[in-house]
ZAKE-884286 format. One record per residue: x, y, z of N, C-alpha, C in turn; residue in one letter. Coordinates in steps of 0.05 Angstrom, whole numbers, plus 5000, padded with zeros to 4 digits. Layout:
// ZAKE-884286
XYZXYZXYZA...
// end
This chain:
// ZAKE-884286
601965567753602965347735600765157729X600265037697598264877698599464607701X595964447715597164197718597363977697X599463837703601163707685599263447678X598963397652597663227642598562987630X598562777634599762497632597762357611X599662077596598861907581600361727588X598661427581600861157581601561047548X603160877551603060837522603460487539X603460327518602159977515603259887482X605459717497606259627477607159297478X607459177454608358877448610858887445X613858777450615858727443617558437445X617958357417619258097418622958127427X624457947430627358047432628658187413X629858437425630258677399628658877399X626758887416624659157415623059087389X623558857376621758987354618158877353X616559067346614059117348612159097325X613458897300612158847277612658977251X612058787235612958797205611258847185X610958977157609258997145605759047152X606459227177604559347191601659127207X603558857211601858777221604158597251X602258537262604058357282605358097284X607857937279608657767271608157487287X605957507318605457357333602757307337X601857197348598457107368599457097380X598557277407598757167439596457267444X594057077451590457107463592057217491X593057257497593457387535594357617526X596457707505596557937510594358127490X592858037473590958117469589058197482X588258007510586657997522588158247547X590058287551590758537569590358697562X591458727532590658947516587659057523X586258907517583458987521582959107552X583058957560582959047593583359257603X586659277593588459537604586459827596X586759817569585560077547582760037555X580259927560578359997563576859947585X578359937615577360057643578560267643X576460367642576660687658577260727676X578260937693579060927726575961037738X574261057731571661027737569860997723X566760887738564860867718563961017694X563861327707562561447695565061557661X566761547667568861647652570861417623X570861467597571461337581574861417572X576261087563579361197562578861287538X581361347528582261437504585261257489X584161217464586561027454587461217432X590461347431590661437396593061277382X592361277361594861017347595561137316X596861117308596761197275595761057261X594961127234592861067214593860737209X595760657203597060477196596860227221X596660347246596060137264592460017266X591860277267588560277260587260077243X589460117220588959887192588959667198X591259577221592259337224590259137241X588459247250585859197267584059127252X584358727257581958647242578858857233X578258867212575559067221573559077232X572858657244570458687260570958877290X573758907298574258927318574759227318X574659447293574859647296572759847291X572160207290573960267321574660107345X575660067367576259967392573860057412X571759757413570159877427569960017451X568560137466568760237500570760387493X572160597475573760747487573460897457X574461227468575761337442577561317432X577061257404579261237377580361407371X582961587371583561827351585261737338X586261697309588161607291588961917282X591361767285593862097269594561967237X593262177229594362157200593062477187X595462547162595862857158593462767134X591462607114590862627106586962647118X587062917098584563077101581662967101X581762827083578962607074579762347085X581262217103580462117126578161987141X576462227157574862287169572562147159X572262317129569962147116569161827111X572161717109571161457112571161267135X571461337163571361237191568461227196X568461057212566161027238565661307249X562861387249561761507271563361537295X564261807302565861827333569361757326X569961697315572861647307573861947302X575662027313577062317311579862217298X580962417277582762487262583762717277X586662647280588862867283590762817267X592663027271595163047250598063027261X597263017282600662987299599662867336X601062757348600962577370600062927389X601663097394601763367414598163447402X596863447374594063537367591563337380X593463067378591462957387590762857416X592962897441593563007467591263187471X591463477459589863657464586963677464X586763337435582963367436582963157456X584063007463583762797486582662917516X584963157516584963247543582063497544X581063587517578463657516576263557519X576163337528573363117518573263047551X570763087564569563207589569162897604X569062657590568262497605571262287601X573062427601575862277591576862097618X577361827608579161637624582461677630X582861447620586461437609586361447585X588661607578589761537550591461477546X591361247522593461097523595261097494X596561177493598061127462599560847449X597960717426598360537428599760427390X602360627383603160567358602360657339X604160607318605860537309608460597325X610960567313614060497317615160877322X614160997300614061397292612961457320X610261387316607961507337609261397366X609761187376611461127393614861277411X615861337383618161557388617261847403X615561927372614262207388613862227414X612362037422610762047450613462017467X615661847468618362017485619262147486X618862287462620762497454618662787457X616262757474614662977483615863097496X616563397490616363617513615063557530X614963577559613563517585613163767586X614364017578613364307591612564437570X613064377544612664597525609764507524X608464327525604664267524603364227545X604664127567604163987593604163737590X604763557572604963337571606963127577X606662857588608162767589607862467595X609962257591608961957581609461967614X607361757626608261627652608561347661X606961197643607560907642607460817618X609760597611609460447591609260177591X607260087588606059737583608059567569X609459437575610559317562610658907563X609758897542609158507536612158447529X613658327540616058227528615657967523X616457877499616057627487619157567484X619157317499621357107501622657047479X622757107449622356977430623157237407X625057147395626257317362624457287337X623557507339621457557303623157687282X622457687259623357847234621758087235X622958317242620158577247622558807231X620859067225622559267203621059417219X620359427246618559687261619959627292X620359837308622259727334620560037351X620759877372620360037404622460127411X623360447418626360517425627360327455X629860197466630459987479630660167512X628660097525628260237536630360187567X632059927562634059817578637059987574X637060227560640060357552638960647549X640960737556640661097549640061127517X638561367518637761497543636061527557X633761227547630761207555631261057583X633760997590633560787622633860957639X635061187633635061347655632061597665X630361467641626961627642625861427654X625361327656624060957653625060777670X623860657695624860517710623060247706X623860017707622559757716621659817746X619059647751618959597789619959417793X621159217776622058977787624458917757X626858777768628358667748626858447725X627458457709625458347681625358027688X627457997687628757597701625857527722X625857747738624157617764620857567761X620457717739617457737733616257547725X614557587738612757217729613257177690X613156957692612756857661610556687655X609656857632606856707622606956557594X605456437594605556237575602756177556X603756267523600856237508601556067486X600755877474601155737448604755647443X605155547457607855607470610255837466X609356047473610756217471610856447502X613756407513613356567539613456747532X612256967557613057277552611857467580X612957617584612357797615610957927615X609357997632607458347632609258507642X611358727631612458917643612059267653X611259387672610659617671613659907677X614459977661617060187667615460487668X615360557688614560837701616960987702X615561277698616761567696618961617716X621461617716622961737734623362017738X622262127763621962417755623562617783X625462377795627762497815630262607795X632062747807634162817794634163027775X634962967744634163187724632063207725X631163467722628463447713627963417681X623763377676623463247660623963397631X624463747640624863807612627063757605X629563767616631963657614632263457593X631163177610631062977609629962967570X627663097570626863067542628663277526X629263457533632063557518633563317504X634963207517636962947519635262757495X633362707506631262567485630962587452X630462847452629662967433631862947400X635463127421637263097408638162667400X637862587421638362247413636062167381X634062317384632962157361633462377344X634862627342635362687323638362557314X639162537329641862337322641862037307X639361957316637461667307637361747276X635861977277634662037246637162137227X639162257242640862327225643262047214X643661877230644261567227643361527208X640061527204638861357188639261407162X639161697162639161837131642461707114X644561787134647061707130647561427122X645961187126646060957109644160817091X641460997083640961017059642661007031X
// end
């Protein structure tokens, strides 16, 4: 059996799961910016670099002095071909979250990888087969912000089925320290892989059909 290969994903959420509007972020918080950075670009050793992949649209959303994301690899998912040609040196194009897993997990001097958005690209990554690739999400970063935004992009709620029963808090959310930037509170939350009980193909079975249920909702009130 091969061994099982993990990613984290790192995300912002105001009350409501939601994760930004018009493809940009509806807040400043310099702290969670500044985790951001932190988290995604220590490596778990010297010698070895993480990996960040995000979709094209998040990519965009990155001031440009600040992009690619230095100290780490960039791979942006997007299905369009000519792409490539207009990125930075070293910036990899894929076409789906599972393509770009596979060049991640090819690249010899690889850290963590971290998946880091859009709202689509975010789903996918729960809704990964753990067995059909070897893949599978094991921690998710989560910034909870104290505070209600106007956002049209959302993080699935990871406090309700069927993601609470994948996904555990280490600590109740109430108890977690609270931080404070420009006056606006908000938590550093980490919800790790539950992997007693069902197992994980199961589990993403369950997954899979909920967001096709999601998507079939959606179409129905168009």
């Amino acid at each position: 059996m091969s061994q099982e290969k993990t990613f984290d994903m790192i995300v912002a959420v105001c009350q409501g799961w939601g994760i930004g509007k018009h493809g940009t972020l509806p807040w400043r918080i310099r702290k969670d910016m500044q985790f951001f950075q932190s988290k995604t670009s220590t490596p778990p050793s010297p010698m070895k670099k993480n990996i960040v992949i995000m979709g094209r649209k998040t990519y965009d959303s990155i001031p440009p002095k600040f992009r690619p994301l230095p100290d780490r690899t960039n791979i942006i998912l997007s299905r369009n071909t000519q792409l490539k040609e207009s990125l930075p040196e070293g910036v990899i194009v894929c076409d789906s979250l599972p393509s770009a897993l596979d060049c991640a997990y090819a690249i010899q001097d690889r850290g963590d990888v971290y998946v880091a958005g859009g709202g689509q690209v975010y789903r996918d990554g729960l809704t990964l087969s753990g067995e059909k690739r070897g893949y599978h999400c094991r921690n998710i970063f989560v910034t909870h912000i104290d505070k209600q935004y106007d956002c049209d992009a959302f993080f699935p709620d990871l406090s309700k089925p069927p993601h609470s029963s994948s996904f555990r808090l280490s600590n109740e959310l109430e108890r977690l320290p609270v931080e404070e930037d420009n006056g606006v509170q908000f938590r550093f939350a980490t919800y790790s892989a539950e992997t007693s009980g069902v197992s994980l193909h199961k589990k993403h079975q369950h997954l899979r059909e909920s967001e096709r249920q999601f998507n079939r909702q959606e179409e129905s009130e168009r």
